[in-house]
VOPAGU-2260 file (C-alpha; in pm, 1 decimal, decimal comma):
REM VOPAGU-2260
SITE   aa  ch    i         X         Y         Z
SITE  UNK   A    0    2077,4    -333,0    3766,9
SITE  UNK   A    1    1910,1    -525,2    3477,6
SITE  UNK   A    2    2191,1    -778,4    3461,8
SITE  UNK   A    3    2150,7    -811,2    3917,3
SITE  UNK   A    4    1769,9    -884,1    3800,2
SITE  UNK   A    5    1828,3   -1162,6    3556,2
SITE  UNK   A    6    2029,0   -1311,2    3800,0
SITE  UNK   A    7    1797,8   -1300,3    4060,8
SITE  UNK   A    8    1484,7   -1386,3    3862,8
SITE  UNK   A    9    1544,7   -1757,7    3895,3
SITE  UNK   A   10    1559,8   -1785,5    4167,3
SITE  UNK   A   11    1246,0   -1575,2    4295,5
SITE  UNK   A   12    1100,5   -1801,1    4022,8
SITE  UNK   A   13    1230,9   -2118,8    4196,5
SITE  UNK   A   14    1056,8   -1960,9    4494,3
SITE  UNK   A   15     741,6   -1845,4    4356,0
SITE  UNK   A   16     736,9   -2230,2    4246,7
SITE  UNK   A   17     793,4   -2434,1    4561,2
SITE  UNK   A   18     503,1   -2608,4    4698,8
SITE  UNK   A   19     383,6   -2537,9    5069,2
SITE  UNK   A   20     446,8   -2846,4    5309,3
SITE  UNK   A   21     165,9   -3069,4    5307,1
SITE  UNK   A   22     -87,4   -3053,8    5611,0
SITE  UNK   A   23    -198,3   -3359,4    5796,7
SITE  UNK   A   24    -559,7   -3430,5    5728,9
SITE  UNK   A   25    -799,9   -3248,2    5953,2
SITE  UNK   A   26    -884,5   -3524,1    6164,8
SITE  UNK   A   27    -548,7   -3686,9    6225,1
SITE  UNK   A   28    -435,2   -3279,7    6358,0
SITE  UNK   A   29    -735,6   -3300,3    6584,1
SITE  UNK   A   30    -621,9   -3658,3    6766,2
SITE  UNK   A   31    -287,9   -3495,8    6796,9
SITE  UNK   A   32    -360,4   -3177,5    6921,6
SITE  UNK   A   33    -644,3   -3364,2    7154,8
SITE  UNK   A   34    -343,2   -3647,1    7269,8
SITE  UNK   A   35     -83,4   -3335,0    7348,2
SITE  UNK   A   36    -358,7   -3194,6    7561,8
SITE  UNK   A   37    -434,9   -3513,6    7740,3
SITE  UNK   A   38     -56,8   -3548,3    7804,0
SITE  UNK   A   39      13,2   -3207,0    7919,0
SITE  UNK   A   40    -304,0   -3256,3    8168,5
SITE  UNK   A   41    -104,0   -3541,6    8323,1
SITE  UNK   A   42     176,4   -3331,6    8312,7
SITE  UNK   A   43       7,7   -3040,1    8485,3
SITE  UNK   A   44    -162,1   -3293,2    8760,1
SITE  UNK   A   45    -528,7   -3250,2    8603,2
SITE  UNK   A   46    -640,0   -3625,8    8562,0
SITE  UNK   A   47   -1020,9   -3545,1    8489,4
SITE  UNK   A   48    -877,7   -3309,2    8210,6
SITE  UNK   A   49    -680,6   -3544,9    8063,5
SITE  UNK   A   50    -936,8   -3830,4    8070,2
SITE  UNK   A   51   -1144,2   -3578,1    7861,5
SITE  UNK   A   52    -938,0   -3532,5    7603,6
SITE  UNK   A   53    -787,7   -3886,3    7598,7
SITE  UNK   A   54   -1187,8   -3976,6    7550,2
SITE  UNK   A   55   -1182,3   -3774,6    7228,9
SITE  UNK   A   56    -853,9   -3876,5    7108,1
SITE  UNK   A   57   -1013,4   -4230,8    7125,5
SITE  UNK   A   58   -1327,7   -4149,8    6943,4
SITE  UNK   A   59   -1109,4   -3950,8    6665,7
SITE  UNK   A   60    -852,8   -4301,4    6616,6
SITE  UNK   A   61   -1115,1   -4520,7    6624,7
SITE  UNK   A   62   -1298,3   -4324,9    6308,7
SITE  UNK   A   63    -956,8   -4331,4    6123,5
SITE  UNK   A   64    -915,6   -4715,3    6194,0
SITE  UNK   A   65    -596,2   -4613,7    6412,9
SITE  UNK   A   66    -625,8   -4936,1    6642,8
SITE  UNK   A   67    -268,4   -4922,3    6742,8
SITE  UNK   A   68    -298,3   -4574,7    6842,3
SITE  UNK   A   69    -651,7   -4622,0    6980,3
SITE  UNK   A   70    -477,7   -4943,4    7188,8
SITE  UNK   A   71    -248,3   -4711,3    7342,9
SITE  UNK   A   72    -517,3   -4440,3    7423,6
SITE  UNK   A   73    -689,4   -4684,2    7586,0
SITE  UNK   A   74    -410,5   -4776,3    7790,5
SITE  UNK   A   75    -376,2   -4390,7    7867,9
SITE  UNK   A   76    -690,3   -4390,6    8025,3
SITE  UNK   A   77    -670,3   -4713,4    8269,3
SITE  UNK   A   78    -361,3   -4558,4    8386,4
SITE  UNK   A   79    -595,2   -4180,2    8432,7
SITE  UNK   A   80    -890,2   -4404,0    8586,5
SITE  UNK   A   81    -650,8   -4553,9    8824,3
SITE  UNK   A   82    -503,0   -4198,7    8946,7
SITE  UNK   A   83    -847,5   -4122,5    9021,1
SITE  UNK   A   84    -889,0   -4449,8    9217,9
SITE  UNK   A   85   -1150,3   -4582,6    8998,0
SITE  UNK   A   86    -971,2   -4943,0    8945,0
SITE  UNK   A   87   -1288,7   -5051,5    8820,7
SITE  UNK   A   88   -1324,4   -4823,6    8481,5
SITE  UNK   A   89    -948,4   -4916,9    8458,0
SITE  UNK   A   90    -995,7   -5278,3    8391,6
SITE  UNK   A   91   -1268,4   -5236,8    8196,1
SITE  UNK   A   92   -1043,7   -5013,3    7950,5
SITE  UNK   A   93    -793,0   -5297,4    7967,0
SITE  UNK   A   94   -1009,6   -5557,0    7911,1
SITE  UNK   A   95   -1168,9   -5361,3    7586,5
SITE  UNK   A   96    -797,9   -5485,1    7469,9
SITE  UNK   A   97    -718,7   -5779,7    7626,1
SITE  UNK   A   98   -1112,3   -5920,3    7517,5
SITE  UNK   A   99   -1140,9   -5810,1    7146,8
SITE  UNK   A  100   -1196,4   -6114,8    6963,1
SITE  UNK   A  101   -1124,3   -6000,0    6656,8
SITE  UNK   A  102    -752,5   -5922,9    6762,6
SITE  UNK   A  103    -659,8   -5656,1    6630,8
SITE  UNK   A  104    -448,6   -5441,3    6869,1
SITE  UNK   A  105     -96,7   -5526,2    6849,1
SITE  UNK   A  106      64,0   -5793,2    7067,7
SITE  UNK   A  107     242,7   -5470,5    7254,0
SITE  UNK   A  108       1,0   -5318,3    7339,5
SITE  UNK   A  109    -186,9   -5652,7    7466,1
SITE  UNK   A  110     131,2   -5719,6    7672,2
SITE  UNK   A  111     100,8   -5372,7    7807,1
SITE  UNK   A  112    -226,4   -5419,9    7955,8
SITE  UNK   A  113    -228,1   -5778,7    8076,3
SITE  UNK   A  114      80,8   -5618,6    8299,3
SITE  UNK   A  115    -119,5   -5349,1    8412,8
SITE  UNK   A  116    -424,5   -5499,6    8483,3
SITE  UNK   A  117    -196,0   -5785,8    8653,1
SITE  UNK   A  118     -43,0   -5499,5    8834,7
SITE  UNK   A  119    -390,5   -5354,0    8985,7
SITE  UNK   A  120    -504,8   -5722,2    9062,7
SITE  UNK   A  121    -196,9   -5792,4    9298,3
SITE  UNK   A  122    -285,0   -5463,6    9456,4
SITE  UNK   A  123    -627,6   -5539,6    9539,8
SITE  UNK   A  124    -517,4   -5794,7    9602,7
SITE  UNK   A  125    -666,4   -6089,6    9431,6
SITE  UNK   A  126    -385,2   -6351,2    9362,2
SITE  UNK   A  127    -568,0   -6567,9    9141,7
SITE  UNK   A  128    -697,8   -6328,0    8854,5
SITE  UNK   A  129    -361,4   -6193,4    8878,8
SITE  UNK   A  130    -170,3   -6514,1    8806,0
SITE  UNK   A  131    -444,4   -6570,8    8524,9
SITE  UNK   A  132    -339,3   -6276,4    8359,1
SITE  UNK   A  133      35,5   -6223,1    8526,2
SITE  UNK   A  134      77,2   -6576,9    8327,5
SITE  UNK   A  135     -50,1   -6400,8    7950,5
SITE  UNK   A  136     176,0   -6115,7    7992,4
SITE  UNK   A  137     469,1   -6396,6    8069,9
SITE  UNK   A  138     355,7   -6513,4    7736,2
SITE  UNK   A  139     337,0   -6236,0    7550,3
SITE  UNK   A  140     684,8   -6118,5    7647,5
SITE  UNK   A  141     937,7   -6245,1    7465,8
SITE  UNK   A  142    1320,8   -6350,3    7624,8
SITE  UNK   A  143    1421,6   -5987,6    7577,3
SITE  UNK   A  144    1066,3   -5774,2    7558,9
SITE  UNK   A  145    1149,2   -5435,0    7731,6
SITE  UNK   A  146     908,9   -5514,5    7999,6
SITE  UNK   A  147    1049,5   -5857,2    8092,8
SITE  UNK   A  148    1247,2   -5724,7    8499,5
SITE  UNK   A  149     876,5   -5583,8    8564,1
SITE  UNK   A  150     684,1   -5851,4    8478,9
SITE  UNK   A  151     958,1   -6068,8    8719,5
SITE  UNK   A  152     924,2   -5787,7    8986,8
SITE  UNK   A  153     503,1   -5841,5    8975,5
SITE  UNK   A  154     551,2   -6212,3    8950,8
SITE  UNK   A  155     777,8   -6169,8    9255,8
SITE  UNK   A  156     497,3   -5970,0    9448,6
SITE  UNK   A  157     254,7   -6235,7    9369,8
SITE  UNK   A  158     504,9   -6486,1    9488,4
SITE  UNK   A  159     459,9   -6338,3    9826,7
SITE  UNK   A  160     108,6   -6313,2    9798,1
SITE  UNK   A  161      62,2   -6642,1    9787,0
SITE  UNK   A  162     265,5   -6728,6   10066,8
SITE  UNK   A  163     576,0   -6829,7    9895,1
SITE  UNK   A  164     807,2   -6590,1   10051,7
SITE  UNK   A  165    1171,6   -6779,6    9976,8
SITE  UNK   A  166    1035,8   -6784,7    9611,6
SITE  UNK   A  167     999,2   -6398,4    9580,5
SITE  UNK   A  168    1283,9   -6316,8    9778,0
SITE  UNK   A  169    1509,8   -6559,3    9554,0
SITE  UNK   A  170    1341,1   -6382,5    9190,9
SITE  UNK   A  171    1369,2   -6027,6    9319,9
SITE  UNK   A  172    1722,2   -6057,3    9469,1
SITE  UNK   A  173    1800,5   -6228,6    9062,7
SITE  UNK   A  174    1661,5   -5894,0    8956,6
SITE  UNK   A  175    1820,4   -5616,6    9135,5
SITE  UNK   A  176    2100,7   -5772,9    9031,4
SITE  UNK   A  177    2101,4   -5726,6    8681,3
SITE  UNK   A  178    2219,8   -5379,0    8550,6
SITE  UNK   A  179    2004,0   -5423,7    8225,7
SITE  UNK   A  180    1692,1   -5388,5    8474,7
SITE  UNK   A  181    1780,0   -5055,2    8494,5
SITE  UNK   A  182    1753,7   -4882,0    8896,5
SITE  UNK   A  183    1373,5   -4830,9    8881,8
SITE  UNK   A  184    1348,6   -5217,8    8836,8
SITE  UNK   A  185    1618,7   -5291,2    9064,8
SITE  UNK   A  186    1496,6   -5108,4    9318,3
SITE  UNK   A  187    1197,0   -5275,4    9307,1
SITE  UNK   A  188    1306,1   -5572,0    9300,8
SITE  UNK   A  189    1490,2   -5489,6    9586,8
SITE  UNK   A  190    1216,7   -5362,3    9784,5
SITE  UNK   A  191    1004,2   -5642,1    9743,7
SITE  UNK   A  192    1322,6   -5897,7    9878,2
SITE  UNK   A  193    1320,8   -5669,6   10180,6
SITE  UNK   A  194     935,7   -5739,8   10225,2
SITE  UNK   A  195    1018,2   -6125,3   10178,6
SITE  UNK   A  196    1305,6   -6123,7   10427,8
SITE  UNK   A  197    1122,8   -5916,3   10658,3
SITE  UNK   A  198     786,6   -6197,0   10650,5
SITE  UNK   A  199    1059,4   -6428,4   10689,2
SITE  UNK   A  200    1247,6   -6330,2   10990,2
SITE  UNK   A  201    1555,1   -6221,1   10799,2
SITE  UNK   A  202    1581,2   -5866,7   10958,8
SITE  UNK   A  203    1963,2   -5794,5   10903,1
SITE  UNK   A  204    1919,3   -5887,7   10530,0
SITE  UNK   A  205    1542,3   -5664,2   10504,4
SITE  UNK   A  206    1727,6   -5375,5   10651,6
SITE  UNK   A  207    1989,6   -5393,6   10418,7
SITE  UNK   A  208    1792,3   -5444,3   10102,8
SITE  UNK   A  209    1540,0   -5141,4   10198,2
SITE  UNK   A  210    1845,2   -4935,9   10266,9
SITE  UNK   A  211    1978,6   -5056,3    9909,4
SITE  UNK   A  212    1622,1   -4949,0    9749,5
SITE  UNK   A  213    1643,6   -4580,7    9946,1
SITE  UNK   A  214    2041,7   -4508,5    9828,0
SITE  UNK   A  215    1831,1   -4589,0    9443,4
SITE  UNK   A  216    1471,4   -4410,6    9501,1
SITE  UNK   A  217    1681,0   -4095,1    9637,0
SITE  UNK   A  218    1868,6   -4066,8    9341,3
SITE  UNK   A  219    1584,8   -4141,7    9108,6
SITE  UNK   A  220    1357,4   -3871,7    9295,2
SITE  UNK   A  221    1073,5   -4142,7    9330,5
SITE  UNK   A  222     919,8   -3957,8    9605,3
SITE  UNK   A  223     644,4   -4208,0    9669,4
SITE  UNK   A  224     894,7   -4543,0    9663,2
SITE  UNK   A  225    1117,7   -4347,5    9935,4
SITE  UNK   A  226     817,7   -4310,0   10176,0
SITE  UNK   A  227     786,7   -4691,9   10121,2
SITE  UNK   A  228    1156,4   -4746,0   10178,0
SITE  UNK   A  229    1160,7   -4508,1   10459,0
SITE  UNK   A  230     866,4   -4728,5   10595,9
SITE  UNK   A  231    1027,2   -5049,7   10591,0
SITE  UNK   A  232    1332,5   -4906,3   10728,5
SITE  UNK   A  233    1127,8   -4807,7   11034,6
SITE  UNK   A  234     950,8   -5132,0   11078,4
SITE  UNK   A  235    1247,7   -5348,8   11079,8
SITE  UNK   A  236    1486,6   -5165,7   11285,0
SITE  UNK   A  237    1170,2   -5171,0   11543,0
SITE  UNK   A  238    1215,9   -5520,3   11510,1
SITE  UNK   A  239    1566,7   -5570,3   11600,5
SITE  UNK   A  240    1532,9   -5309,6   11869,4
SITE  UNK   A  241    1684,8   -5015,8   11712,1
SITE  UNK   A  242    1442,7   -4778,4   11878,5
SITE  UNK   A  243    1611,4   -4432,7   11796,7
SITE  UNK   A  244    1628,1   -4564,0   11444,4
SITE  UNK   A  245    1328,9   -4671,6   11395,3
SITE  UNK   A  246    1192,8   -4308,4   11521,9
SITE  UNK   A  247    1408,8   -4177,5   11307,9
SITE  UNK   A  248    1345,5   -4339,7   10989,0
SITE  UNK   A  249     947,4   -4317,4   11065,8
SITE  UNK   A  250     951,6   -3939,8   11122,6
SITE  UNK   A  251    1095,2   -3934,1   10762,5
SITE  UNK   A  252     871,8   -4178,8   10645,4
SITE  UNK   A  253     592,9   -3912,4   10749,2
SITE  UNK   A  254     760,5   -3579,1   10640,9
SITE  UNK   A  255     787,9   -3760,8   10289,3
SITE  UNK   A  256     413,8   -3836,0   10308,5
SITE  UNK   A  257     319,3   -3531,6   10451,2
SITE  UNK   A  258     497,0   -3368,8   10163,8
SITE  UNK   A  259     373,9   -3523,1    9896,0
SITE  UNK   A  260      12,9   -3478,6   10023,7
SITE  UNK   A  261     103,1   -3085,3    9993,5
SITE  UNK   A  262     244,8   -3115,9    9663,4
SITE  UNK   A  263     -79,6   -3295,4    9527,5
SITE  UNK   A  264    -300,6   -2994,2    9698,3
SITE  UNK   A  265     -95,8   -2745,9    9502,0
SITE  UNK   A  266     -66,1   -2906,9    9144,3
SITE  UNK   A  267    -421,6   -2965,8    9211,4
């Protein structure tokens, strides 16, 4: 027994001995804690919760001098501002970025909301403000920047916009073809060269290309891009006189609107 306790006594030294892991300082735990929250708000469908605890993440990075974090947190809450259909409060969060003099958010995060608050002016839409700022995100973004199909896709959707319908349809047919776009993007892309051929009189080619988008919303589960497809589907068959189509593909079109209005009631 006495020779089992030497040999153990090391090692319940060696134990006695170890220092606890180090905990984060108070404050950084609380921005966290506070940013998990936000997120699983989002998560859980509960906007006005997470735009409450987004607020205090802010305040809680800003007093640590966390101005990439804050950045992003900022971002968080144009994108909470403009699920609540407040477009307003969320370009004034981008442009708390995108106007600091000083500079000091990184260029990523600068990129991120030029695109965003490009994306919200196109929707509006107000085609000039969006170019403006469409045109610093271009800049920002270098040759391979993550965010480079998108910002083609939006500069597509301007395109149109602006009347220049062969333009967009010839930049968003060059991005649903590349793989690298990944389907989201492609998709996209495809969509809006469906909404160009379909300005343009090019029905055969719109139906195919919002058929295309469908085949990759479906498999994504984008519920809300295969209403759109659905939409255009029903439209342009209309158009070339497919009338038992068209019914078709619009009753669908509804059912996936309808659905989705349910789905927001309950998560709600």
């Amino acid at each position: 027994m006495t020779r089992l306790l030497l040999l153990l006594l090391p090692l319940l030294l060696a134990s006695c001995s170890t220092t606890p892991p180090s905990r984060l300082p108070a404050t950084v735990e609380q921005a966290r804690t506070s940013d998990s929250d936000a997120r699983r708000a989002l998560t859980d469908g509960d906007p006005v919760r997470a735009r409450k605890y987004f607020t205090k993440t802010l305040a809680l990075q800003q007093s640590l001098d966390d101005t990439a974090g804050a950045a992003t947190t900022m971002i968080n809450l144009a994108t909470v501002a403009h699920q609540l259909r407040d477009d307003e409060a969320a370009l004034s969060w981008l442009d708390r970025i995108l106007q600091e003099k000083a500079n000091i958010y990184p260029d990523d995060a600068r990129l991120t909301a030029a695109f965003r608050k490009a994306v919200i002016l196109v929707d509006k839409p107000l085609a000039a403000e969006a170019d403006t700022i469409l045109k610093l995100a271009e800049q920002l973004c270098e040759s391979k920047c993550e965010s480079r199909f998108s910002i083609s896709v939006l500069r597509a959707r301007l395109l149109m916009l602006s009347g220049e319908m062969k333009a967009a349809r010839s930049l968003a047919i060059e991005v649903s073809s590349q793989a690298a776009a990944g389907r989201e993007e492609q998709a996209n892309a495809l969509r809006v060269a469906a909404a160009a051929e379909e300005s343009m009189g090019l029905m055969t080619d719109a139906l195919q290309h919002y058929g295309s988008a469908l085949q990759l919303d479906k498999a994504l589960g984008l519920s809300s891009r295969i209403g759109d497809d659905l939409s255009g589907l029903a439209r342009v068959s209309a158009k070339l006189g497919h009338e038992r189509e068209a019914g078709e593909y619009s009753r669908r079109a509804h059912l996936v609107k309808e659905s989705r209005g349910r789905m927001s009631d309950v998560i709600q």
